[in-house]
GUVEX-864612 format. One line per field, with one value per residue (C-alpha): residue in one letter; x, y, z. Coordinates in steps of 0.25 Angstrom, whole numbers, plus 5000, padded with zeros to 4 digits. Example, Ala and Ser with C-alpha at 12.3 -4.5 7.8 and 13.67 -1.06 7.14 Angstrom:
// residues 2
tilum: (a;s)
c1: (5049;5055)
c2: (4982;4996)
c3: (5031;5029)
END
This chain:
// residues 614
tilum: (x;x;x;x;x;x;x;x;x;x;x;x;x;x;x;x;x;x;x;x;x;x;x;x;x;x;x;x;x;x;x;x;x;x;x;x;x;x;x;x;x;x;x;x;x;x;x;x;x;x;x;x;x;x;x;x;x;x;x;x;x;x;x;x;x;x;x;x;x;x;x;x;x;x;x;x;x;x;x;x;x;x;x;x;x;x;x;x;x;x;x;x;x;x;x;x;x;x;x;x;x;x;x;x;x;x;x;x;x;x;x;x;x;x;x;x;x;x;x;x;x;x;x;x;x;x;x;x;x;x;x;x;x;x;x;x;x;x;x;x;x;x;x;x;x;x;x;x;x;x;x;x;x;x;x;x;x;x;x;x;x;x;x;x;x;x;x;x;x;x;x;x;x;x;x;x;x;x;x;x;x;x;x;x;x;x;x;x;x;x;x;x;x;x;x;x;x;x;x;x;x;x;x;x;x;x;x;x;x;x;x;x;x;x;x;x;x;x;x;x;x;x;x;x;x;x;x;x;x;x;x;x;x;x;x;x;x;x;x;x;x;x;x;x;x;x;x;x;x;x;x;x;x;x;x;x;x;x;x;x;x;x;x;x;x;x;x;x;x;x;x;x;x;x;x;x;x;x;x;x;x;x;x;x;x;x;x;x;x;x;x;x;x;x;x;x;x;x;x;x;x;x;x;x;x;x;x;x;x;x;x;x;x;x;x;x;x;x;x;x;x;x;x;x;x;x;x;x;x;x;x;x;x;x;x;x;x;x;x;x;x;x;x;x;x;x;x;x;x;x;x;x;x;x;x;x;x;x;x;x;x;x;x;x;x;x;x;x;x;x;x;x;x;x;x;x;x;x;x;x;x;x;x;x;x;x;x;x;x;x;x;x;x;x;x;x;x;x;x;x;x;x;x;x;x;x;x;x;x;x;x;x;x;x;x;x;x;x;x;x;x;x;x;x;x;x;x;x;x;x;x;x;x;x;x;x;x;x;x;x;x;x;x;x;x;x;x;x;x;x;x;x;x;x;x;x;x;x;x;x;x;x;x;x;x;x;x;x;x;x;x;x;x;x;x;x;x;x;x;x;x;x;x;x;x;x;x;x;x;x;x;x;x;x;x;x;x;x;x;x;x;x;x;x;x;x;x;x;x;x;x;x;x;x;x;x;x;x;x;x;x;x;x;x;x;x;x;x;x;x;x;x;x;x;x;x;x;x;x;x;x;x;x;x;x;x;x;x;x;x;x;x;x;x;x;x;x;x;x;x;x;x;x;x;x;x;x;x;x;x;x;x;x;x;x;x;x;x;x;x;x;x;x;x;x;x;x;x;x;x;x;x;x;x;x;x;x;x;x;x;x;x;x;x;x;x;x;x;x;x;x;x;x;x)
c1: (4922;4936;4929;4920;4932;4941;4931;4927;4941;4941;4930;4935;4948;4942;4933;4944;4952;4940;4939;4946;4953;4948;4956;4956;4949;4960;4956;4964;4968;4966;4976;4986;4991;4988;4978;4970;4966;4957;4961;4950;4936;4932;4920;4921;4912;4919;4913;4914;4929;4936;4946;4946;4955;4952;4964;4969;4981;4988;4995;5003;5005;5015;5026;5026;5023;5013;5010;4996;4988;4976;4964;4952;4942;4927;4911;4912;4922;4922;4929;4943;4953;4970;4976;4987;4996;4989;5001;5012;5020;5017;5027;5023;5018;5018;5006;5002;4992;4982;4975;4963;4962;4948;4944;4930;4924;4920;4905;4894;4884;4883;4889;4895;4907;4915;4928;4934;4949;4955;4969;4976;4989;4995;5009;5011;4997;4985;4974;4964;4953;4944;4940;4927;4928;4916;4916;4905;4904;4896;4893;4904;4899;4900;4909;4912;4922;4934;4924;4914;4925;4929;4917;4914;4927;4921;4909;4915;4923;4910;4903;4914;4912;4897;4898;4907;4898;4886;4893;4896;4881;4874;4886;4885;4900;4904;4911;4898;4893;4907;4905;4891;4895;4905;4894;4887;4899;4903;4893;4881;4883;4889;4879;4867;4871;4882;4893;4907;4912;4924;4928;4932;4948;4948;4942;4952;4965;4963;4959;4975;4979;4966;4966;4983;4979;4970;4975;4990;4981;4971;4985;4993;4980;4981;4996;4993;4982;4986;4990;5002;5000;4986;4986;4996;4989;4976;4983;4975;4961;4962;4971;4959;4948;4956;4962;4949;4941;4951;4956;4942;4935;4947;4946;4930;4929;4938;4929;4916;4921;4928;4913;4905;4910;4919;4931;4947;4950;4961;4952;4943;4951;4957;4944;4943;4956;4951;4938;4943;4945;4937;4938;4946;4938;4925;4928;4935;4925;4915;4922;4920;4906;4902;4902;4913;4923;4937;4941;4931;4936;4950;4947;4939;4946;4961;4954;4951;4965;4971;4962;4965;4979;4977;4968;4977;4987;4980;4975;4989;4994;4983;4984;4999;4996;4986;4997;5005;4996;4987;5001;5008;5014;5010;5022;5030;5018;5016;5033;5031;5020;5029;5041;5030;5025;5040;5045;5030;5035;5050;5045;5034;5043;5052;5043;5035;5048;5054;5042;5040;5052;5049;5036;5045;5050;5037;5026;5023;5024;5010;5008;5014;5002;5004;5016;5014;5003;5014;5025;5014;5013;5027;5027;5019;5024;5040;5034;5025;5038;5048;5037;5030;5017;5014;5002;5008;5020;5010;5003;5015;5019;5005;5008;5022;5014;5002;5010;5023;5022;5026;5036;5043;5044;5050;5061;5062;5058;5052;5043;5029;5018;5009;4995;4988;4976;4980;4986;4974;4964;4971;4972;4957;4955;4963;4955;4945;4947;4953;4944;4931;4936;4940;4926;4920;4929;4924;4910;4913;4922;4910;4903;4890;4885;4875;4871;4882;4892;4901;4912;4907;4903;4900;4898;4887;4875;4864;4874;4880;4868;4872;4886;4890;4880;4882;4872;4883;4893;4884;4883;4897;4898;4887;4895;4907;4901;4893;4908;4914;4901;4904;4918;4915;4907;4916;4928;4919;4916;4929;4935;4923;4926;4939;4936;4924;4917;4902;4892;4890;4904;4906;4893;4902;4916;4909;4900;4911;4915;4915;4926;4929;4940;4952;4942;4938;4953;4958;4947;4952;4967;4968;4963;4970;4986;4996;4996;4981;4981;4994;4998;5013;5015;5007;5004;4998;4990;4985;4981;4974;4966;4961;4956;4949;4936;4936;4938;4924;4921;4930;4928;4913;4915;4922;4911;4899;4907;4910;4897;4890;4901;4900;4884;4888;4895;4887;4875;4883;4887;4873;4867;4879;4875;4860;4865;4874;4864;4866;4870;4886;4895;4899;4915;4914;4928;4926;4935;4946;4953;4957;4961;4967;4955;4945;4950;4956;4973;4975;4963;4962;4955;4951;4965;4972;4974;4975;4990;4994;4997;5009)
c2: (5054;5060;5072;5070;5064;5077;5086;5081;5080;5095;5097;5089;5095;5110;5104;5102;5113;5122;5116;5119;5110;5108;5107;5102;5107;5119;5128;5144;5148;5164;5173;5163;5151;5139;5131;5118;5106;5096;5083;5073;5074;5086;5077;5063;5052;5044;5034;5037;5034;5036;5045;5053;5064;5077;5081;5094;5098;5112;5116;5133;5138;5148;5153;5156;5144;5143;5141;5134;5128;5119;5117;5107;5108;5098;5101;5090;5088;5075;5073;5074;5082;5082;5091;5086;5095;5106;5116;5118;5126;5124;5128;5134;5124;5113;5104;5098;5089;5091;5082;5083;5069;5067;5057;5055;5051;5037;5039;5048;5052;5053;5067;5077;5084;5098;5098;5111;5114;5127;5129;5140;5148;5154;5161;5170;5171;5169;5162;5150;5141;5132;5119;5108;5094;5086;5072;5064;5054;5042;5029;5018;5009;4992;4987;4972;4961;4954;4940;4948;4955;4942;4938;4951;4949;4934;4939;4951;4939;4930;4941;4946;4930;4931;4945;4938;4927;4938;4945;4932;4931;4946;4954;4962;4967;4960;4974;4979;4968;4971;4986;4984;4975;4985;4997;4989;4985;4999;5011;5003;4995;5008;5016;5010;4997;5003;4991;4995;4982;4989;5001;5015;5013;5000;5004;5015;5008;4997;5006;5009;4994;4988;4999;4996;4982;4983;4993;4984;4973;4982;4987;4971;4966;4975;4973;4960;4958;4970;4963;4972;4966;4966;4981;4984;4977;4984;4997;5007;5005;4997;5014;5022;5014;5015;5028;5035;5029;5031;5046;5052;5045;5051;5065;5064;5061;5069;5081;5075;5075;5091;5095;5086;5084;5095;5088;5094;5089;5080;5072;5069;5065;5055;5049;5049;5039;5031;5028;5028;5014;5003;4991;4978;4970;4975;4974;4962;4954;4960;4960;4944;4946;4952;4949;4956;4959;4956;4968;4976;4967;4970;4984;4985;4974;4980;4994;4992;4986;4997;5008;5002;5005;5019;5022;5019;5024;5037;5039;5037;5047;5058;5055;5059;5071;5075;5072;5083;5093;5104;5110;5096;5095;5084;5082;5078;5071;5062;5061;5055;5046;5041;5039;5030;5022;5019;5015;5005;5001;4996;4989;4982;4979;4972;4966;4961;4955;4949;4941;4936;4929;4925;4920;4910;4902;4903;4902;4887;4891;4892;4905;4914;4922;4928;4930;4939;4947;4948;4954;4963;4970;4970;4977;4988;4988;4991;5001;5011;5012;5016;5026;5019;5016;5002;5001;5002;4991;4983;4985;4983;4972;4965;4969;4962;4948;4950;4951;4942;4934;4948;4953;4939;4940;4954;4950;4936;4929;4915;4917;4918;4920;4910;4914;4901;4899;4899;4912;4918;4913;4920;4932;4932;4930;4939;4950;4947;4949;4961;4967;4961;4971;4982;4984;4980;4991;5001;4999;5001;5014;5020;5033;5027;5044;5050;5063;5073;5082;5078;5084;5087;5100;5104;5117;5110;5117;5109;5099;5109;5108;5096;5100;5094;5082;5066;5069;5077;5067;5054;5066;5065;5051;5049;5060;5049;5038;5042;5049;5034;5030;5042;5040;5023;5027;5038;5027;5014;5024;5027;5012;5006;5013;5011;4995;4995;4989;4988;4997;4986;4984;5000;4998;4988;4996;5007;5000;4991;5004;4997;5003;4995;4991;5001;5011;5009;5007;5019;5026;5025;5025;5041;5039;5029;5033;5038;5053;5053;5045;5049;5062;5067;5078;5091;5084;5072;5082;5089;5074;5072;5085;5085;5071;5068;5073;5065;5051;5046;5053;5042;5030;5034;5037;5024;5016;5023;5022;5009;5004;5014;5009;4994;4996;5000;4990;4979;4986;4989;4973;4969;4978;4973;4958;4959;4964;4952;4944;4930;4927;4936;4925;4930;4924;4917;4920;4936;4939;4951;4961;4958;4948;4938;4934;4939;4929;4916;4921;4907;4910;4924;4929;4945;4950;4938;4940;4928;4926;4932;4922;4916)
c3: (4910;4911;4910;4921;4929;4927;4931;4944;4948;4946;4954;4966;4965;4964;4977;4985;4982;4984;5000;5010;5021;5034;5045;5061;5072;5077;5087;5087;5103;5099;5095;5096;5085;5093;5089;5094;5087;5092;5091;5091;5095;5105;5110;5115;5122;5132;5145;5161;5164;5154;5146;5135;5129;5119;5112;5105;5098;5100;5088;5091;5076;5084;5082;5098;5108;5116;5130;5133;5143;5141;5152;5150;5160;5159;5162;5170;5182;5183;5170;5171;5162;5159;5148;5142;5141;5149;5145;5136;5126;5111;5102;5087;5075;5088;5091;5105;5110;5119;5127;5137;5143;5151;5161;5164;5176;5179;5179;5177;5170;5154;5150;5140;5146;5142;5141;5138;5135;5134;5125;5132;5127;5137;5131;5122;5119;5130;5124;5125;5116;5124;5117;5122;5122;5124;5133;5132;5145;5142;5150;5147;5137;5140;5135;5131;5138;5133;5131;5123;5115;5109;5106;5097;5090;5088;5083;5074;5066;5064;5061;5050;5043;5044;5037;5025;5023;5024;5012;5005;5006;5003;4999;5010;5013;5026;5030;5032;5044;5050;5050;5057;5067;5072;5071;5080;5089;5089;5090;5091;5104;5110;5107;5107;5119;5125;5122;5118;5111;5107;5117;5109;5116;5110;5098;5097;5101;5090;5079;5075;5077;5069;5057;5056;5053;5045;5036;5034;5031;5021;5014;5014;5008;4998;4994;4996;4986;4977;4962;4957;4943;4942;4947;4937;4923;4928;4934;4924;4928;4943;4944;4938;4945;4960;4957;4952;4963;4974;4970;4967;4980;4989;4985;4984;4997;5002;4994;5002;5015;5013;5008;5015;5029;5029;5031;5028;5014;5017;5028;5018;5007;5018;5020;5004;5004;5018;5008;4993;4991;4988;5000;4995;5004;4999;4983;4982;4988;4978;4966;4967;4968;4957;4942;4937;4928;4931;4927;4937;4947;4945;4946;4960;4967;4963;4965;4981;4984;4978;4985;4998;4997;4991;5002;5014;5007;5005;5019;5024;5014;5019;5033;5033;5025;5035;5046;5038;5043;5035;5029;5026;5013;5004;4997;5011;5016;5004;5005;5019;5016;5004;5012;5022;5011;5004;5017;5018;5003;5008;5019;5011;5000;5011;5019;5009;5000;5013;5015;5002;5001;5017;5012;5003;5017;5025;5015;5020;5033;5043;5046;5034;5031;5047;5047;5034;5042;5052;5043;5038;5052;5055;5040;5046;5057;5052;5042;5050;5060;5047;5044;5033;5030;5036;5029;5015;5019;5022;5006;5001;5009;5005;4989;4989;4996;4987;4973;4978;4964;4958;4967;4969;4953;4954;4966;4959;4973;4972;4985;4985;4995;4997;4999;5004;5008;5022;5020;5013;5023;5034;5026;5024;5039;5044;5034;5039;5052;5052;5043;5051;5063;5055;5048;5063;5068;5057;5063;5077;5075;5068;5075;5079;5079;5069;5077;5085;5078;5067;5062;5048;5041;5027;5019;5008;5010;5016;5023;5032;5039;5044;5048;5062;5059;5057;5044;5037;5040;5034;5021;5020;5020;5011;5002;5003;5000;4987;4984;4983;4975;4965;4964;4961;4950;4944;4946;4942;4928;4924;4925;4919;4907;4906;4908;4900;4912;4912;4918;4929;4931;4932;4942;4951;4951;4957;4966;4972;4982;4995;5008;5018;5026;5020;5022;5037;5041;5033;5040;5055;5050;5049;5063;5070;5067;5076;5069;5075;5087;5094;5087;5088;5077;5075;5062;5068;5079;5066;5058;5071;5074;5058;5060;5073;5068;5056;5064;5067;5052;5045;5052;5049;5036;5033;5039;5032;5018;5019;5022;5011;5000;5004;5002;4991;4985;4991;4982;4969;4970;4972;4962;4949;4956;4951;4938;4935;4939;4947;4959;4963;4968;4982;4985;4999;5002;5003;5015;5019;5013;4998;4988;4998;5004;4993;4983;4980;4975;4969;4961;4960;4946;4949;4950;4941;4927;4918;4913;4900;4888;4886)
END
């Protein structure tokens, strides 16, 4: 086995090295060392009267300046167009923005329009490039009003408790109702009724806010629920069964998407860590449903807590060493993102200290649990403007509340956080919410498109035919999604063996692969931060330009993986159930995020050991 192991890490290594990086979408003015960079999309649907902008970014690799103008004109007259800025001087190694904004008249018929922008240097050389934009002018969709609104955010929460009790019933993940329902919100009402429940603006402007959230309530459920001790007694195998699984599925699928859908190395390895890790929410609630070991149990439920932090972790260390640019140093990059997380750690530490012993004088008091959740935001909030990472304060907040017995033992404190029922009920609830509409979300961001160009390509003989195609993209997530069942089984092996688990037991650690919510919100982060939305560097301009055609791809990706690796899981559990024979006891109070809401903490038997004798 070791063998076996050494030599396909050879392989994928010699893999990479042997392939080249991609880069953006850069167009050369002739004879001259400016270059343009698309920025986004060049083709985009929008209704009568409304606005919509193409963006570029000019980048002058000198060493002169340049003097440039740009001029936009449309097929169609009635479409109105301003450059912004139509003239300027660039200086060498300097980046601009440019902006086309165009208005569309108020009505008319259904058509494609031309836009055609033309990049001009004007001093010390004379030269030009001309780039097309496409606009799509469509018919305005109906929309819904405030009264009808309310009643679908009604009806979303009912349908999310109908979906537990569906689960508790069939075993079929609740995730998978939610995502659906959005589907059918989403891309199915628009484009086969014509009804925007949610409007794309609206859609758009929330995504940041919505996907904060529910990332600092992702990283303090997992401090919070994280056992220090328990990770330490078992830090041998719980490190070889995450580390194997999560290293080897990030590179593996960063390999797939370089060879399969032709994507730059590093972009793929990003989606590898969006999607390496087992979902809490998904494992814990199955774990209690089967007939396991302990042991087994220990293993996948520690393993999915621990992967959820790795793989926001990650993601925020790629996504600054793309920021860095395609000469960035990974020394100073990783320095940076060191600095950010020591800074998250002080203000954790603090935070989370401060209120333990506040907890002492307030523990009795209605309305501790909020006021927690309140701290938590400020938390963020105080970190993110030091220049820390919010997210990891908010972790480590969430590990000092989770483990207070041994911290308070450590700094010799007589407080202790109380988790009543009261507390934990309002903990499950408020998971619950917030991750009903984050799956619902998931389902109405998806790309209801199988036909049209997509921006895939491969060199694989007989696929290349389909270069361009929707066909080449589901290849490619297929590919991904049978790279997570590989890697499970290769992982699910090697712990087996080192456990003595049984064949059945080896059957379940690699069949218990779900995604789910980490996954869907790690997929829209790399898209919804303020290098990409509102760029100000020339590293920022070049983060953006490398990842706008890969923003439909990874919410897409995200959606069809977790659907394929919760099916999954829902079958490997059926199929170990009928082996075990009888009936699997289902737990009704399967609810949230993790432990708090998954299990009883005053009775708690997966993660507690018993004492030692005296």
């Amino acid at each position: 086995m070791r063998r076996v192991i050494a030599l396909l890490a050879v392989a994928l290594a010699l893999a990479f090295l042997a392939v080249p990086p991609a880069g953006a979408a850069v167009t050369a003015i002739p004879n001259t060392p400016v270059s343009v960079v698309d920025l986004g999309s060049a083709s985009k649907s929008v209704a009568f009267g409304t606005s919509v902008n193409f963006t570029w970014a000019v980048f002058n690799g000198g060493p002169p300046a340049y003097t440039m103008n740009v001029t936009a004109n449309a097929s169609s007259p009635d479409v109105a167009l301003e450059i912004v800025p139509s003239s300027f001087t660039i200086a060498r190694d300097e980046a601009l923005e440019v902006r086309v904004n165009v208005t569309t008249p108020a009505n008319g018929d259904p058509r494609s329009v031309t836009i055609r922008v033309t990049f001009r240097t004007l001093a010390p050389v004379v030269s030009s490039i001309q780039l097309n934009a496409t606009l799509v002018l469509e018919a305005e969709p109906a929309g819904v009003d405030v009264l009808t609104a309310f009643v679908a955010i009604g009806a979303i929460i009912a349908i999310g408790f109908t979906a537990t009790l569906i689960f508790e019933r069939t075993r079929v993940p609740d995730l998978l109702i939610l995502i659906f329902l959005g589907v059918l919100l989403g891309p199915v009402a628009l484009e086969y009724f014509g009804i925007s429940f949610v409007p794309a603006g609206v859609l758009e402007l929330a995504t940041p806010y919505f996907t904060a959230l529910a990332l600092i309530i992702i990283l303090f459920d997992g401090g919070l629920n994280l056992p220090i001790m328990q990770v330490v007694r078992r830090l041998g195998v719980i490190g070889l069964q995450t580390g194997v699984a999560f290293v080897l599925t990030l590179f593996a699928i960063g390999f797939v998407t370089v060879w399969v859908l032709g994507w730059p190395l590093l972009v793929g390895i990003l989606l590898g860590a969006v999607l390496a890790g087992t979902s809490s929410a998904v494992v814990i609630g199955v774990v209690r449903a089967i007939k396991v070991s302990e042991e087994t149990k220990v293993i996948l439920t520690l393993e999915s807590v621990l992967t959820d932090v790795l793989c926001v972790v990650t993601v925020i260390a790629l996504i600054e060493l793309l920021r860095g640019g395609p000469g960035a140093s990974v020394t100073i990059v990783f320095a940076e993102l060191g600095q950010a997380f020591a800074v998250a750690t002080a203000f954790g530490l603090f935070f989370g200290v401060g209120w333990l012993v506040l907890l002492r004088r307030i523990e009795k008091k209605p309305f501790a649990y909020m006021l927690t959740i309140a701290i938590l935001f400020i938390l963020y909030g105080l970190t993110e403007a030091s220049g820390g990472s919010g997210a990891m304060a908010a972790f480590v907040f969430g590990l000092i509340l989770g483990n207070h017995v041994e911290f308070a033992k450590r700094l010799n404190m007589q407080a202790r956080f109380v988790v009543d029922d009261r507390i934990k009920q309002f903990h499950s609830e408020l998971s619950f919410v917030i991750r009903t509409f984050f799956f619902v979300f998931l389902g109405l961001s998806f790309a209801f498109r199988f036909g049209g160009a997509w921006p895939v390509s491969t060199t694989l003989p007989f696929l290349s035919m389909y270069n361009g195609t929707f066909t080449l993209f589901f290849v490619g997530v297929f590919a991904v999604f049978l790279t997570i069942v590989v890697v499970r089984v290769l992982a699910a092996r090697i712990t087996a063996s080192v456990v003595n688990a049984s064949p059945g037991e080896r059957r379940v650690m690699w069949s218990i692969m779900g995604r789910g919510l980490a996954a869907a919100v790690l997929a829209a982060l790399p898209f919804t931060i303020a290098p990409y939305t509102s760029p100000t560097s020339s590293g920022d301009l070049y983060y953006q330009a490398l990842m706008a055609p890969y923003h439909a791809q990874f919410l897409n990706i995200a959606f069809y993986v977790i659907l394929f690796t919760v099916g999954a899981t829902t079958l490997g559990v059926a199929t170990f159930g009928r082996g075990t024979g009888g009936p699997i006891p289902v737990p009704s109070e399967i609810r949230g995020f993790g432990f708090l809401s998954q299990w009883n903490l005053d009775e708690l038997q997966i993660l507690e050991e018993p004492p030692p004798p005296e």
